[in-house]
C-alpha positions in Angstrom: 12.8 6.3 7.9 12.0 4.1 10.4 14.2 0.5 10.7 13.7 -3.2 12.0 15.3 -5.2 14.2 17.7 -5.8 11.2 18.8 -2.5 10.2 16.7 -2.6 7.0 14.0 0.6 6.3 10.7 0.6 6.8 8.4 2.5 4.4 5.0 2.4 5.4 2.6 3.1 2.5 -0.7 4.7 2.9 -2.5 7.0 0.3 1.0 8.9 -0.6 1.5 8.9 -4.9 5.4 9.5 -4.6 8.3 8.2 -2.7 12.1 10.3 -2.9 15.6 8.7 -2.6 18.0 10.6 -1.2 20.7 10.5 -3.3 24.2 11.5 -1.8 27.2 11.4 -3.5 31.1 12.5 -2.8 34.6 12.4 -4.2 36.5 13.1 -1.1 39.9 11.6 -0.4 40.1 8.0 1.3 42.0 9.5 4.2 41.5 13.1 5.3 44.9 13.4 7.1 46.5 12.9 3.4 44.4 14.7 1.5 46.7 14.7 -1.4 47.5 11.1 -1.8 44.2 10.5 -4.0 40.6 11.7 -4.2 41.6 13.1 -8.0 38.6 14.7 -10.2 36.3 12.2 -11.8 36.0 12.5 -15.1 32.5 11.1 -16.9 31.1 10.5 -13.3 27.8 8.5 -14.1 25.5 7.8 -11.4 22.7 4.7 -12.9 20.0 3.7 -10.4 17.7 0.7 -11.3 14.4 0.4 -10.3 11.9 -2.3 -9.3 8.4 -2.7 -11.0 6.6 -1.7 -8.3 8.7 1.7 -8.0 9.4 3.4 -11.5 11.2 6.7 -11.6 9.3 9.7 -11.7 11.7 12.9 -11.6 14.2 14.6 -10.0 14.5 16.7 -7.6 17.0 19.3 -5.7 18.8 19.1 -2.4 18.5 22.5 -0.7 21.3 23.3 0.9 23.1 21.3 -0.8 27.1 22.1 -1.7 27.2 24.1 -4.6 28.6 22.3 -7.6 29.5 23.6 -11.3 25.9 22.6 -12.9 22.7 20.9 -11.7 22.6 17.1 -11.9 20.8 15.5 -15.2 19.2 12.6 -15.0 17.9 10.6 -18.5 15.4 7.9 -18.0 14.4 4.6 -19.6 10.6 4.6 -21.4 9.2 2.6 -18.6 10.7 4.2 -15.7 12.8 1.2 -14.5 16.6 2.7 -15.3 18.0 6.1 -14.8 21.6 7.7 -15.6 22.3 10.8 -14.0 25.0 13.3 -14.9 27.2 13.8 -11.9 29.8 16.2 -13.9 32.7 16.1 -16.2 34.7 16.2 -14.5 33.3 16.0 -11.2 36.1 18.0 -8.9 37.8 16.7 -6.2 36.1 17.3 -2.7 32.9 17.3 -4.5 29.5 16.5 -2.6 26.2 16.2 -5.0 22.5 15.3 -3.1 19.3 15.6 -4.8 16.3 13.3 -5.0 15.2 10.4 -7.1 11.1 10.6 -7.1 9.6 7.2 -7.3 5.8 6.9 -8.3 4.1 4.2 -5.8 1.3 3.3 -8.2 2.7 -0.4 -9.0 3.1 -1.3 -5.2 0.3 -3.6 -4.5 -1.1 -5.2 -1.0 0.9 -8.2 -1.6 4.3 -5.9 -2.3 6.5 -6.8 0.6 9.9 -5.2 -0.2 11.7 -2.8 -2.6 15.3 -2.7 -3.7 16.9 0.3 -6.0 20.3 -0.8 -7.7 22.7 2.6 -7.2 25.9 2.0 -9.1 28.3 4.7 -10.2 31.0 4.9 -12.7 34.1 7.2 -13.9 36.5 6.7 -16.8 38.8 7.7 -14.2 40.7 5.3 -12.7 38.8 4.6 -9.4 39.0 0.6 -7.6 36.3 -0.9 -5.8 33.6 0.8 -7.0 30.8 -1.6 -6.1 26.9 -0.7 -6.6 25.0 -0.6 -3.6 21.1 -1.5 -3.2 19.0 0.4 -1.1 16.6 -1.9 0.7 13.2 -1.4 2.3 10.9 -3.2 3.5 6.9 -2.5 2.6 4.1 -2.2 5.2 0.5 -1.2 3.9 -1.3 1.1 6.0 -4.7 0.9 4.5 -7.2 4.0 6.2 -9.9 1.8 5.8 -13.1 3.0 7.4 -16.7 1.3 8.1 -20.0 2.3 9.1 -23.2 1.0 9.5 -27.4 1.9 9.7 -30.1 -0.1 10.7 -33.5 -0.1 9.0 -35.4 0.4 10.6 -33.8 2.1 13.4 -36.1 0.5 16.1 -37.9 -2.7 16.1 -40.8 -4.5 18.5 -41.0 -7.9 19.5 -44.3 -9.4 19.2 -46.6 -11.8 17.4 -47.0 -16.0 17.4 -44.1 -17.7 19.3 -42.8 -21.0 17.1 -40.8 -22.9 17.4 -37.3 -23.8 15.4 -39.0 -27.1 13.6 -42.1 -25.6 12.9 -40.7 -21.9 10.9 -40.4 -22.7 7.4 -40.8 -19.3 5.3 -39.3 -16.5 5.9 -42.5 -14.5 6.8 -42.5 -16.7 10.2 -39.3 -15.4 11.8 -40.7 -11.9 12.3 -40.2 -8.3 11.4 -36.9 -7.9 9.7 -34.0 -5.7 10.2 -31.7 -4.8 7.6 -28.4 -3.5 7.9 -26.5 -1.6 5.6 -23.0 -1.6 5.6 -20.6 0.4 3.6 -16.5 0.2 3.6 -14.3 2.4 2.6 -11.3 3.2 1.9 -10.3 7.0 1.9 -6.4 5.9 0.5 -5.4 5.4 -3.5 -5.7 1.9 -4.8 -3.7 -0.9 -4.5 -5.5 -2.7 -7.5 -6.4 -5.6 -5.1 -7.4 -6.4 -1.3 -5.9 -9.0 -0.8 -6.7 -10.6 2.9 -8.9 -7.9 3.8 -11.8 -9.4 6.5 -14.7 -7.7 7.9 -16.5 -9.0 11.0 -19.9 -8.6 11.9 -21.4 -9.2 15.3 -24.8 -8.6 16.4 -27.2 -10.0 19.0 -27.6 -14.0 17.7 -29.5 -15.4 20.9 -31.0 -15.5 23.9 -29.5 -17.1 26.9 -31.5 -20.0 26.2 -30.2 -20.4 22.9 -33.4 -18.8 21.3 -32.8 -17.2 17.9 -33.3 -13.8 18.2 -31.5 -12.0 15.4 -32.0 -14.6 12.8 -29.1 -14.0 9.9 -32.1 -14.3 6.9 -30.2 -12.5 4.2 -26.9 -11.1 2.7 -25.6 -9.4 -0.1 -22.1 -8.2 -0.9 -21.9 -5.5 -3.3 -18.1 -6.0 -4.7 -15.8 -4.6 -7.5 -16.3 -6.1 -11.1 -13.4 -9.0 -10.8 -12.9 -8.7 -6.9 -14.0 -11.4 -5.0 -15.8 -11.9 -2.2 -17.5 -14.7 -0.2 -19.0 -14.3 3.5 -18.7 -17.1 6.1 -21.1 -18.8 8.1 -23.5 -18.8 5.1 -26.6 -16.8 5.9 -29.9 -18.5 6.5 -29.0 -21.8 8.2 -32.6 -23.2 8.6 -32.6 -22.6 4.8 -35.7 -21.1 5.3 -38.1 -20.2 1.7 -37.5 -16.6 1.1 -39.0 -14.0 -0.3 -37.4 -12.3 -3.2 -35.6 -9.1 -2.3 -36.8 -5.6 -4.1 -34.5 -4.9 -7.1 -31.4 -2.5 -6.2 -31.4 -3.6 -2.9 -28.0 -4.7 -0.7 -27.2 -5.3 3.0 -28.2 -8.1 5.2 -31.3 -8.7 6.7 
């Protein structure tokens, strides 16, 4: 995985459902020129890995490759994912290496999720000092594959008719033949249950080089998610010119 400036992981979240942690675990001797002077068999070797909110345990998964070992690792979980103790063997022999994957399910990880810590602490009745738990760190980035597009209605559109004025329009039938466009955002990616500071920016042709109107913003509608919500800045229709009520069923701005 990639790393920042400080060492710490980077896991970049898109549209994926599942995250695996590498687990990797030995009982090899503290100093290989003396083999025999410790690195005994551990007896009851218990591997328990706690888990955030955002990241629950999922399943577990093989190494390939990995060393051989007397049987596969079992892992027991908690009902709601967050605490998991895996078998590691009894007794787990001396020069041992186990690997396998933790999968983590990524549905609780929201847009405003900015890092993840998973609590990896082992455990022997054998007689075995300084065995402190480590925490795997990592921070989030959301990589959203948001996508836009856009249509005009119509497509094409003529100039024409009686010149007024600023001070003199006051309905909405004086500005001329409207435009509407319809835009529609996407996003092609699973949910992150909210948006948080998403923005969309809309330019189109506002004035003349004398500072004429000439795409006046007369209407807009923002179709959102029951609960989401959404506001649009500058307000439309700064002349607060009298309009005339859209059709039913109809979105975009005009």
């Amino acid at each position: 995985a990639p790393r920042g400036a400080d060492g710490t992981a980077i896991f970049a979240m898109s549209d994926q459902k599942d995250v695996a942690l590498e687990i990797h675990i030995t009982n090899l001797p503290s100093d290989p020129a003396e083999p025999q002077r410790d690195g005994d068999d551990a007896h009851e070797a218990m591997l328990t890995a706690t888990f955030p909110p955002e990241l629950p345990y999922s399943a577990l998964r093989p190494y390939d490759g990995r060393a051989s070992s007397d049987k596969p690792v079992v892992c027991l979980a908690n009902q709601n994912g967050s605490q998991v103790e895996c078998e590691l063997g009894n007794p787990m022999k001396r020069g041992a290496q186990v690997r396998f994957f933790l999968i983590l399910s990524t549905l609780g990880i929201t847009i405003q999720t900015t890092d993840l810590a998973v609590e990896l602490a082992l455990s022997t009745i054998s007689e075995q000092p300084g065995l402190e738990p480590v925490v795997a760190r990592a921070r989030v980035v959301i990589e959203l594959p948001l996508s836009v597009t856009g249509v005009a209605v119509p497509p094409r559109l003529f100039f024409g008719g009686v010149v007024r004025g600023e001070s003199a329009v006051r309905r909405e039938s004086q500005v001329g033949s409207a435009v509407r466009f319809e835009v529609t955002v996407s996003n092609r990616g699973q949910s992150l249950k909210t948006l948080g500071s998403a923005f969309l920016t809309l330019l189109w042709p506002h004035e003349i080089s004398n500072g004429k109107w000439l795409l006046y913003p007369l209407h807009l509608e923002l179709a959102a998610s029951p609960g989401q919500r959404a506001a649009c800045s500058p307000a439309a229709n700064p002349l607060r010119l009298a309009l005339v009520p859209p059709p039913e069923g109809g979105t975009g701005m005009d």
